[in-house]
One Martini backbone bead per residue (centre of mass of N, CA, C, O) as a GRO file, in nm:
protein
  203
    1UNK     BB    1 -20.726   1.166  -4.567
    2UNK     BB    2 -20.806   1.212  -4.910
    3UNK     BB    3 -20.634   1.313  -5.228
    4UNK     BB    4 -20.618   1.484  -5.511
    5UNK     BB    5 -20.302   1.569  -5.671
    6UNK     BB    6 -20.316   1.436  -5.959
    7UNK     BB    7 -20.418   1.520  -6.304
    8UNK     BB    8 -20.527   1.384  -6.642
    9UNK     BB    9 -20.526   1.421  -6.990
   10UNK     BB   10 -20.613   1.228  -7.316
   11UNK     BB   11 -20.682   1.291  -7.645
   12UNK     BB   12 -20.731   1.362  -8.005
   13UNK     BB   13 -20.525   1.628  -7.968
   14UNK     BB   14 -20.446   1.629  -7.633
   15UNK     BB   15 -20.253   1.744  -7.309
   16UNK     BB   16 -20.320   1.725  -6.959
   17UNK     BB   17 -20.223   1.925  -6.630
   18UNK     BB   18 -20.384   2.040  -6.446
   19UNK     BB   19 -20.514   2.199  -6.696
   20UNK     BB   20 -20.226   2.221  -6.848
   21UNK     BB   21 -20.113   2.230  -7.146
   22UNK     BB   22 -19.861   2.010  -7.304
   23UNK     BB   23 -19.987   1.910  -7.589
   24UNK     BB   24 -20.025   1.917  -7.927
   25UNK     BB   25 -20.154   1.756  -8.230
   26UNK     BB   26 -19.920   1.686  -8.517
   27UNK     BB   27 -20.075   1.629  -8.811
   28UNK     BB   28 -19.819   1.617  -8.970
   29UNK     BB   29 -19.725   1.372  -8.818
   30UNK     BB   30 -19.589   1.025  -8.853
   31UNK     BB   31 -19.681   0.995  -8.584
   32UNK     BB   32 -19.849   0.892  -8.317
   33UNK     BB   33 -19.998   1.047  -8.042
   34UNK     BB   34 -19.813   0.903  -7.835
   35UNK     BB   35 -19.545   0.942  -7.948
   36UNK     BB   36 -19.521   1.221  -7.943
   37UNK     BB   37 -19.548   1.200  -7.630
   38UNK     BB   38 -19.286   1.047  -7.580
   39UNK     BB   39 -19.083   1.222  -7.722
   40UNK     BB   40 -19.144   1.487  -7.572
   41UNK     BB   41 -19.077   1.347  -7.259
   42UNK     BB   42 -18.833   1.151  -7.303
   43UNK     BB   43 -18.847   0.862  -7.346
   44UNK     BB   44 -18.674   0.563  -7.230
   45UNK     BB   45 -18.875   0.300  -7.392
   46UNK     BB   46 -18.874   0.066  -7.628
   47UNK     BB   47 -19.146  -0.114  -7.540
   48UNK     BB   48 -19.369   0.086  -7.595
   49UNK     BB   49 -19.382   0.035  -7.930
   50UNK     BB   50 -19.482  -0.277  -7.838
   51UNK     BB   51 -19.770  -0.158  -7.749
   52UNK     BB   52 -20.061  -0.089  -7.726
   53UNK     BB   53 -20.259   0.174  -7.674
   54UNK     BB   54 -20.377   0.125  -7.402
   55UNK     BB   55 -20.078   0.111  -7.267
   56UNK     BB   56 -19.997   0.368  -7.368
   57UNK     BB   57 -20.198   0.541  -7.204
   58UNK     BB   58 -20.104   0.451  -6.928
   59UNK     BB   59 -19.801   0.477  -6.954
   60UNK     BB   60 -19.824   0.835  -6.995
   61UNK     BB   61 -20.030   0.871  -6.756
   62UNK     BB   62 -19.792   0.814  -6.566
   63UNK     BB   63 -19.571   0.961  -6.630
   64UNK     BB   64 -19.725   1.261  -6.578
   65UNK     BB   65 -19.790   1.157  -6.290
   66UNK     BB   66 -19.514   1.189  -6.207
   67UNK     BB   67 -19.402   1.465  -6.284
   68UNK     BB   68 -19.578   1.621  -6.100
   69UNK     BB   69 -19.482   1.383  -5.881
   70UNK     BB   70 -19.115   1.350  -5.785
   71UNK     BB   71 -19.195   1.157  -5.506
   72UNK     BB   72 -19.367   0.920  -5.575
   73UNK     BB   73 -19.131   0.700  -5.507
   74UNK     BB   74 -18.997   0.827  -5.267
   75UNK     BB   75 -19.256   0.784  -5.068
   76UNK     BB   76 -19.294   0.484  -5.154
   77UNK     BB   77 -19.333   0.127  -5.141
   78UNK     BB   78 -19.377  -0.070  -5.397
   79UNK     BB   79 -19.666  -0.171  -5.225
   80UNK     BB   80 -19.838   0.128  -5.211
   81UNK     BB   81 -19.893   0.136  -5.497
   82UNK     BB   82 -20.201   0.148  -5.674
   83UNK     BB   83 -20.445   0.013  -5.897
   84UNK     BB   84 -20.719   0.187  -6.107
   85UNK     BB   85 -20.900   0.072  -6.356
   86UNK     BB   86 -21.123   0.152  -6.670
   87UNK     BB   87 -21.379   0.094  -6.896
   88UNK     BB   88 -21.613   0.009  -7.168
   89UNK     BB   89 -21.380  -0.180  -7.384
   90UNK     BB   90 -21.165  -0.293  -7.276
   91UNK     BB   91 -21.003  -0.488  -7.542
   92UNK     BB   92 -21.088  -0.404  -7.852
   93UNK     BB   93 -20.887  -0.260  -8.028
   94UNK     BB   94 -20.755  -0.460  -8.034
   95UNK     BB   95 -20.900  -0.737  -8.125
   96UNK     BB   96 -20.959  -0.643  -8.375
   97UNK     BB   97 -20.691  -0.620  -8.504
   98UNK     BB   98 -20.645  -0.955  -8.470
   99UNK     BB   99 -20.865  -1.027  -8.632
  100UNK     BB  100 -20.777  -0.908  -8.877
  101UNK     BB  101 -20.523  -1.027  -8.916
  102UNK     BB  102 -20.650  -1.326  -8.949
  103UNK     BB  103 -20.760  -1.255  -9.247
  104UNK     BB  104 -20.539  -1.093  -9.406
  105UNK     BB  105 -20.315  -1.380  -9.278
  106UNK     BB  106 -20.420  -1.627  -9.178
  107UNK     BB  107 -20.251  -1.517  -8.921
  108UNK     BB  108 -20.193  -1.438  -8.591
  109UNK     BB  109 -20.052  -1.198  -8.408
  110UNK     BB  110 -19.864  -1.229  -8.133
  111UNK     BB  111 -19.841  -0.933  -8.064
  112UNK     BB  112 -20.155  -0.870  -8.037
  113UNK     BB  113 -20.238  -1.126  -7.817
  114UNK     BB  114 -20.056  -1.003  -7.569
  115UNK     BB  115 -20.328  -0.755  -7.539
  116UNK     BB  116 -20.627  -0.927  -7.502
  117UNK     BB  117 -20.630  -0.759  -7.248
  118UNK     BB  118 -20.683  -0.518  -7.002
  119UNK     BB  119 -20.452  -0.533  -6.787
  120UNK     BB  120 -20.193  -0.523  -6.938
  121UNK     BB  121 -20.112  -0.245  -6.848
  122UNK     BB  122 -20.055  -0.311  -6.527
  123UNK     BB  123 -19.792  -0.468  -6.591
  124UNK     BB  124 -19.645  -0.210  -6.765
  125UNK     BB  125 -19.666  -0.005  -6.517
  126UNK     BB  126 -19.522  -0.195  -6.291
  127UNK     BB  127 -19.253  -0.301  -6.462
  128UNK     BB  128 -19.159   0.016  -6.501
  129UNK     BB  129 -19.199   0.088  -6.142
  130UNK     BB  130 -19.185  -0.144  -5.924
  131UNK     BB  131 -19.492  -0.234  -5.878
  132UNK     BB  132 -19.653  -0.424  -5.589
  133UNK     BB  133 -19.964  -0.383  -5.599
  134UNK     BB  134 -20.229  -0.331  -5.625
  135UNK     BB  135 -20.488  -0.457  -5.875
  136UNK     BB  136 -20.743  -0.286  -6.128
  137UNK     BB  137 -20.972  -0.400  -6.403
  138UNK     BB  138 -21.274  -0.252  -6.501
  139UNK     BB  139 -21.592  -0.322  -6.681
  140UNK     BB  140 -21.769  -0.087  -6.778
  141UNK     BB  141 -22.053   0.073  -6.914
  142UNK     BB  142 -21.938   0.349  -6.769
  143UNK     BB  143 -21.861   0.579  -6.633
  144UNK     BB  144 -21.779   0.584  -6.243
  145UNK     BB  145 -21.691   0.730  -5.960
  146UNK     BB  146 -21.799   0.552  -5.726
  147UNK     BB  147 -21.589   0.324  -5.795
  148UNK     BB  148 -21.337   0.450  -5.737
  149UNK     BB  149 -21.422   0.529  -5.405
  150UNK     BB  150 -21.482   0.250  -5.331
  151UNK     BB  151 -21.218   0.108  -5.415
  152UNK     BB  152 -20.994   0.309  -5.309
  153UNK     BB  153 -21.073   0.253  -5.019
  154UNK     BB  154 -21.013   0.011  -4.978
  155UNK     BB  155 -20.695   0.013  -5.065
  156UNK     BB  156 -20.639   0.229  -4.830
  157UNK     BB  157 -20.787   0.035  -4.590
  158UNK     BB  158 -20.508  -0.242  -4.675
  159UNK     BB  159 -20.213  -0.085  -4.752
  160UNK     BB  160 -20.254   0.154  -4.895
  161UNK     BB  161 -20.115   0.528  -5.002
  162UNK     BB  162 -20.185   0.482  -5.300
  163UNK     BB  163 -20.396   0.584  -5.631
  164UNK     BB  164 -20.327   0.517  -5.956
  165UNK     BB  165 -20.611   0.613  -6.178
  166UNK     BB  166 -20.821   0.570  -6.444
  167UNK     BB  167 -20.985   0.636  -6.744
  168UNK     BB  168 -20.954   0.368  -7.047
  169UNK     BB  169 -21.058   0.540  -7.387
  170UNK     BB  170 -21.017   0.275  -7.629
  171UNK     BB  171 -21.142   0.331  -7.996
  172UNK     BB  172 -21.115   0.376  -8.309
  173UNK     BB  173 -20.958   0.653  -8.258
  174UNK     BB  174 -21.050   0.694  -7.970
  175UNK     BB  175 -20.976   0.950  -7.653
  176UNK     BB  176 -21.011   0.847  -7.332
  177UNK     BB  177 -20.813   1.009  -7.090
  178UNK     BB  178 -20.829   0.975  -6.708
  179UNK     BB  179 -20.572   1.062  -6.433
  180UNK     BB  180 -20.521   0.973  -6.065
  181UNK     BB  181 -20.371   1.097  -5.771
  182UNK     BB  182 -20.398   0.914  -5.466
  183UNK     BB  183 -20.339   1.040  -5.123
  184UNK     BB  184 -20.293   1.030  -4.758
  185UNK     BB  185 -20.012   1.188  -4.761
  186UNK     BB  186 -20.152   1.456  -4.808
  187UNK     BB  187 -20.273   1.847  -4.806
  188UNK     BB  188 -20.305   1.828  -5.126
  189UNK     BB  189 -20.601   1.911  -5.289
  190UNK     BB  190 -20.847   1.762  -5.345
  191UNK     BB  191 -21.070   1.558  -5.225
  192UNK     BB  192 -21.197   1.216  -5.249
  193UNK     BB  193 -21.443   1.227  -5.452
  194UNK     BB  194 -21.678   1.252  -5.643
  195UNK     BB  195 -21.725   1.541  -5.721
  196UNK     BB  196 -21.425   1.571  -5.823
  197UNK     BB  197 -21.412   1.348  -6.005
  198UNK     BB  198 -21.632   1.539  -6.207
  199UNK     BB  199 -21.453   1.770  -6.206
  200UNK     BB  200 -21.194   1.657  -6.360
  201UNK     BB  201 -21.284   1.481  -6.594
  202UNK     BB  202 -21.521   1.632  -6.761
  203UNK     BB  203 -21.808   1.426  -6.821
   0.00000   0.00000   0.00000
């Protein structure tokens, strides 16, 4: 049996960890808000500063799911924890950036072109964390929970023993970030099927 073990939000105010607010944010700050939350948490990753925001929500994302769970690297062998994201509009955030820089300046930002992909998020969250393990981004028209049981069964039943999931949906300031941690060894959480996955996401 899996569970989902610790779950985390962050939206375009706040951020919370299994229901319980770890930071609001802080309006006067002339940081945005991953960095505020990047500082919040005290993390020395300095490539974090030059990621797109996608890869910035997954990589804080996957922080604050690891802080709630400090066995989770030492519980897994490196290729045993895959990655399973979604969103509904791919990497659209840097493109429009991307295409901006070259109308702006008639030559396109190589920094912004680095990340015109979506799955650039799940090798920067494999390369912080030397996870070498399935992964898997796909984009839907709408978030879908079935699909997160249906594949996340699938990885489990081929060789994964967790699976660190959820939908990283990030659009012209808008924020909406769901993650998820499944487990087979552990009968700590609840069931990992469709119903816990509406419930714990809340949309």
């Amino acid at each position: 049996m899996s569970f989902i073990t610790v779950y985390c939000h962050i939206d375009e105010n706040s951020c919370s960890v299994n229901g319980e607010t770890v930071l609001q944010k802080n309006e006067e700050s002339s940081d945005s808000w991953f960095k505020q939350l990047y500082k919040e948490l005290a993390i020395e990753y300095p490539k974090f500063y030059k990621m797109d925001m996608l890869s910035q929500a997954g990589f804080i994302g996957s922080e604050l799911i690891k802080r709630a769970n400090p066995d989770l690297i030492s519980n897994y062998n490196d290729d045993e924890i895959a990655l399973l994201f979604a969103n509904s509009e791919s990497s659209a955030d840097t493109d429009i950036r991307f295409k901006e820089s070259y109308l702006d300046k008639k030559t396109p930002s190589p920094s912004l072109f680095v990340y015109t992909l979506p799955n650039i998020v799940l090798g920067e969250i494999a390369i912080r964390n030397k996870w070498f393990g399935e992964n898997m981004f796909a984009v839907l028209p709408k978030f879908t929970p079935d699909f997160f049981v249906q594949y996340g069964m699938v990885l489990l039943t081929t060789g994964s023993k967790a699976v660190l999931a959820g939908w990283l949906g990030i659009l012209e300031g808008r924020v909406e970030v769901f993650l998820f941690l499944v487990e087979t060894e552990s009968n700590k959480g609840e069931p990992f099927d469709i119903e816990n996955i509406i419930k714990y996401a809340g949309f």
